[in-house]
C-alpha positions, 0 to 999 in steps of 0.5 A: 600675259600681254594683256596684264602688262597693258593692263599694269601700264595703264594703271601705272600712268594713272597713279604716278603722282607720287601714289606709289603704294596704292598704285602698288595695291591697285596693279595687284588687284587689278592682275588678279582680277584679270587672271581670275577671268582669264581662269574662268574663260580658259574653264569654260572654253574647256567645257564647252570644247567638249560638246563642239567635239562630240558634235564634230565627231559624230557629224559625218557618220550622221551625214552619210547615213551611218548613224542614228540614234540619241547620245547624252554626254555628262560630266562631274555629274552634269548633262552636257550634250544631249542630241538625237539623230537619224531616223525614229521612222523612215516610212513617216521620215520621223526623227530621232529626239532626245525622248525617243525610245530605243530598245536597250538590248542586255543593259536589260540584265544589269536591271534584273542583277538590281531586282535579285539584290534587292530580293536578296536583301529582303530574303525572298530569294538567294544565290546559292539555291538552286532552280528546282526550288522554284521549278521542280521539274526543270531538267538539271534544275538540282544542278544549277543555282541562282548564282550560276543563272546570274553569272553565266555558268549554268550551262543553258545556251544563249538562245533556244529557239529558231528567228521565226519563234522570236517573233511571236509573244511567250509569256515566262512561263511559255519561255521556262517550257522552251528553255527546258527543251534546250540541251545543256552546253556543259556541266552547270557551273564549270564554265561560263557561257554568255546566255540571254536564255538563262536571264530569262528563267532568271526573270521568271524565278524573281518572279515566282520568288516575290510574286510580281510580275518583271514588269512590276519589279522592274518599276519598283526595283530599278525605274522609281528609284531613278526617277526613270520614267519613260522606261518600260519592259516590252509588250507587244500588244501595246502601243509604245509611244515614240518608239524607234523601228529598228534598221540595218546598214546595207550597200544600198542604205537602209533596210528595215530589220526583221520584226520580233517580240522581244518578250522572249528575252525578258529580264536579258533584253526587254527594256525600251527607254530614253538616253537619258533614262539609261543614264539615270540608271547608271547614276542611280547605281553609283549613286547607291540607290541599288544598295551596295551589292548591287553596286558592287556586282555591276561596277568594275574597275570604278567604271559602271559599263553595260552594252546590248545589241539585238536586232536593229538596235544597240546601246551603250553606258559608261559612266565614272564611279565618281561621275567624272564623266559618263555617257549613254549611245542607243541606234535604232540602226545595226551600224559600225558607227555605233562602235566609233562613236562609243570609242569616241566619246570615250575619249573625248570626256576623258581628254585623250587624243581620239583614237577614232579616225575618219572612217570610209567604206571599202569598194564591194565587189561581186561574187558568184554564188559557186565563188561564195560556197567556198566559204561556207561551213563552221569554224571553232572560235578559239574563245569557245564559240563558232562562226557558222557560214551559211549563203542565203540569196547570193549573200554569206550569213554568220547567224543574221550578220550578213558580210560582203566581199571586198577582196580576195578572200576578205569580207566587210560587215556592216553591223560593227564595220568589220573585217572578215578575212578567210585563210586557206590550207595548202590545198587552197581550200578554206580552213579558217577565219578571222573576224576583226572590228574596232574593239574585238578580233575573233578567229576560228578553224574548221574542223 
C-alpha cells in the first residue's frame, strides 16, 4: 500500500496544473494497474512456493539416504514439480529420473477393477456369476462370485505360496492350480480379507472371459486410454528398460531386496511404470475415460487413492476429483520416509500446516539372542490379522520386516519408520504387542 500512494503522489505532482479530472482518471488507472500486478505477483508466488516446499520437505530424507524414488505433484490439472531421486542402481551408481520405471505394487489392481468394468459393459463377464463358470473345478468355485473376488470377500488368503516360489515365473494359469491349493480363510462372502491371490484369479477369469492375455487388456483397457506409454505388466524374461532394482533400509544403509518374479501377482501387483504414467491413469479415471462405474468404483470421498507395497518398492496416487491437486510417489526403496513424504505432499497441495516433522532415527541397541526369543511367537491382531514373530540370525522377523531394538521391550521398523513395543503380563512374560507408524497403529495378543 505504500508503493500505491507514491505511485498516487507521483502522478499527483505531475498533473497539478489544474488537470484535476484527468488526474483523477489517471491515478485510478494507475492503481488498478499496480493492484492487478501486485495480484498477479502474489499468485505466482503462491505457485511457485509449492515446488520450493516440496523440494524443502523432501531434501533431507534424500540427503541421509532414506529416500529414493520419482515424485510428480500437480495442480488444477497442471504438472508442477516432477524430480527423481536416490538410486535406480546402486551397483552402476545410476540415478533415479523422472522416467524410470518402478513397480507400482497394488495401484495394479485399481487397473484390473478398469479391465472388469469395461467387460462388463461390453457383456463378456458379470459381477454376479460365479468362478465355476470360467473354472469348473476350482474348489467353492460355486460359492464364490466375480464381485466378492473384486471386493475381497471370496475368502482366498492374500498369499498362497511360501517367498522362494515367488521367485520364480507362473503363468495364470499355473497361479489358478496354486491359489486352488490354498485353504479358504471364511465362508465366501461373509467377511472381507485383503487378497492379492484373489485378484490374481481375478486377472486369469477376464482373461478367459475376453480371450486376452492381462497383458493385452491392460494396453487397450487402461494404458492407451491414457496416453500411458511406458507402463507395462511384469515379464521376467524380458528386459525392462530403465528399471529400478528394488532396496531396503537397514542400520547400515542400503541392502538389495530379495529377487522375485512378480508374475504371480499379476492383476494385484504386476505393473511397472513412471510417475508420470501413474498420474495419467488417475487423471484418466477422473477424467471418465474408464467409464463412469469405473469411476465410481475407485473414487471415494471426491479423492481417487491408491497405494502398493511389495518387496522393495511402494507407490502412492492421490488425486482431487476436480483436480485441484494431485500427486504420485514410487521408492524403489522399503523406507518410512515414503510414509512422510506422501503426508507431506498432502499437505502442502492443499495448503495445510505440515503435519510431518524433521524425523531422526532412534539409538539401536544390542540384544542377545536368548533376549530376543522372548518376543517371538503369534499375536491375534484385533483387526482380524496376526503378527507372527520369528528370530532369524540374531534378527526379529514379522513375515520379511525385519525390526530392531531400541529400548526395553520396544523395536523400530525401517520399512514405515515404526515403532514396535511389547506389553508383558504379570509374570513378566510377553503377551502383546503394538505396532505403531505415521498412519496406522495395529495391536495384538498372544493366545
Amino acid at each position: 500500500m505504500e508503493g500505491c500512494q507514491k505511485a498516487v503522489n507521483l502522478f499527483a505532482e505531475e498533473f497539478s496544473c489544474g488537470k484535476v479530472k484527468y488526474m483523477k482518471r489517471s491515478i485510478v488507472r494507475y492503481i488498478l494497474v499496480v493492484i492487478a500486478l501486485l495480484a498477479f505477483s502474489a499468485i505466482a508466488a503462491s505457485q511457485s512456493s509449492k515446488p520450493a516446499q516440496i523440494e524443502e520437505m523432501i531434501g533431507p530424507f534424500t540427503e541421509q539416504g532414506y529416500f529414493s524414488g520419482v515424485v510428480v505433484a500437480s495442480e488444477d490439472g497442471k504438472v508442477i514439480y516432477e524430480k527423481g531421486f536416490g538410486i535406480a542402481n546402486a551397483d552402476f551408481q545410476i540415478p533415479n529420473k523422472p522416467d524410470t520405471r518402478i513397480g507400482i505394487a497394488s495401484i495394479t489392481k485399481p487397473m484390473t477393477t478398469v479391465i472388469l468394468n469395461r467387460l462388463i459393459e461390453e457383456k463378456k463377464i458379470a459381477t454376479d456369476q460365479r468362478v465355476s463358470k470360467y473354472i469348473p473345478d476350482f474348489p467353492n468355485g460355486n460359492k464364490i462370485t466375480i464381485e466378492m473376488l473384486a471386493s475381497h470377500r471370496s475368502g482366498i488368503p492374500h498369499r498362497v505360496m511360501p517367498t522362494e516360489q515367488e521367485a520364480v515365473p507362473h503363468t495364470s494359469a499355473e497361479m489358478v492350480d496354486k491359489i486352488a491349493q490354498a485353504k479358504l480363510e471364511f465362508e465366501p462372502g461373509s467377511q472381507r480379507l485383503y487378497s492379492s491371490a484373489g485378484f490374481a484369479l481375478l486377472a486369469r477369469i477376464l482373461e478367459i472371459a475376453s480371450g486376452r492375455q492381462y497383458a493385452q487388456l491392460l494396453q487397450q483397457y487402461v494404458f492407451d486410454p491414457a496416453g500411458m506409454k511406458d507402463s507395462l505388466d511384469f515379464d521376467g524374461e524380458k528386459i525392462i528398460p530403465r528399471r529400478a532394482q528394488d532396496y531396503l533400509l537397514r542400520p547400515k544403509g542400503l541392502v538389495n531386496a530379495a529377487l522375485m518374479d512378480y508374475s504371480f501377482l499379476i492383476g494385484a501387483g504386476s505393473v511397472f511404470g513412471t510417475a508420470r504414467d501413474i498420474h495419467s491413469f488417475g487423471e484418466a479415471l477422473l477424467d471418465g475415460k474408464y467409464g463412469k462405474a469405473a469411476r465410481d468404483a475407485l473414487v471415494r470421498d471426491n479423492v481417487f487413492r491408491a497405494d502398493g507395497r511389495t518387496n522393495g518398492h511402494r507407490a502412492y496416487v492421490e488425486i482431487d476429483r476436480e483436480k485441484k491437486y494431485g500427486y504420485v510417489v514410487l521408492s524403489n526403496l522399503s523406507s518410512g520416509a515414503f510414509d512422510i513424504i506422501s503426508q507431506g505432499l498432502t499437505d502442502i497441495l492443499t495448503g495445510k500446516e505440515s503435519t510431518t516433522k524433521a524425523f531422526r532415527f532412534p539409538k539401536i541397541v544390542s540384544l542377545s539372542d536368548k533376549e530376543l526369543a522372548d518376543y517371538e511367537g503369534t499375536y491375534n491382531r484385533t483387526d482380524g490379522g496376526t503378527f507372527r514373530i520369528a528370530l532369524k540370525d540374531g534378527i526379529l522377523y514379522s513375515a520379511n520386516l525385519a525390526i530392531y531394538p531400541t529400548a526395553n521391550d520396544c523395536f523400530f521398523d525401517y520399512a514405515f519408520f515404526g515403532e514396535v513395543c511389547f506389553g508383558r503380563d504379570e509374570s513378566k512374560a510377553v503377551n502383546s504387542i503394538v505396532w505403531k507408524g505415521l498412519t496406522f497403529e495395529l495391536k495384538g495378543q498372544k493366545p
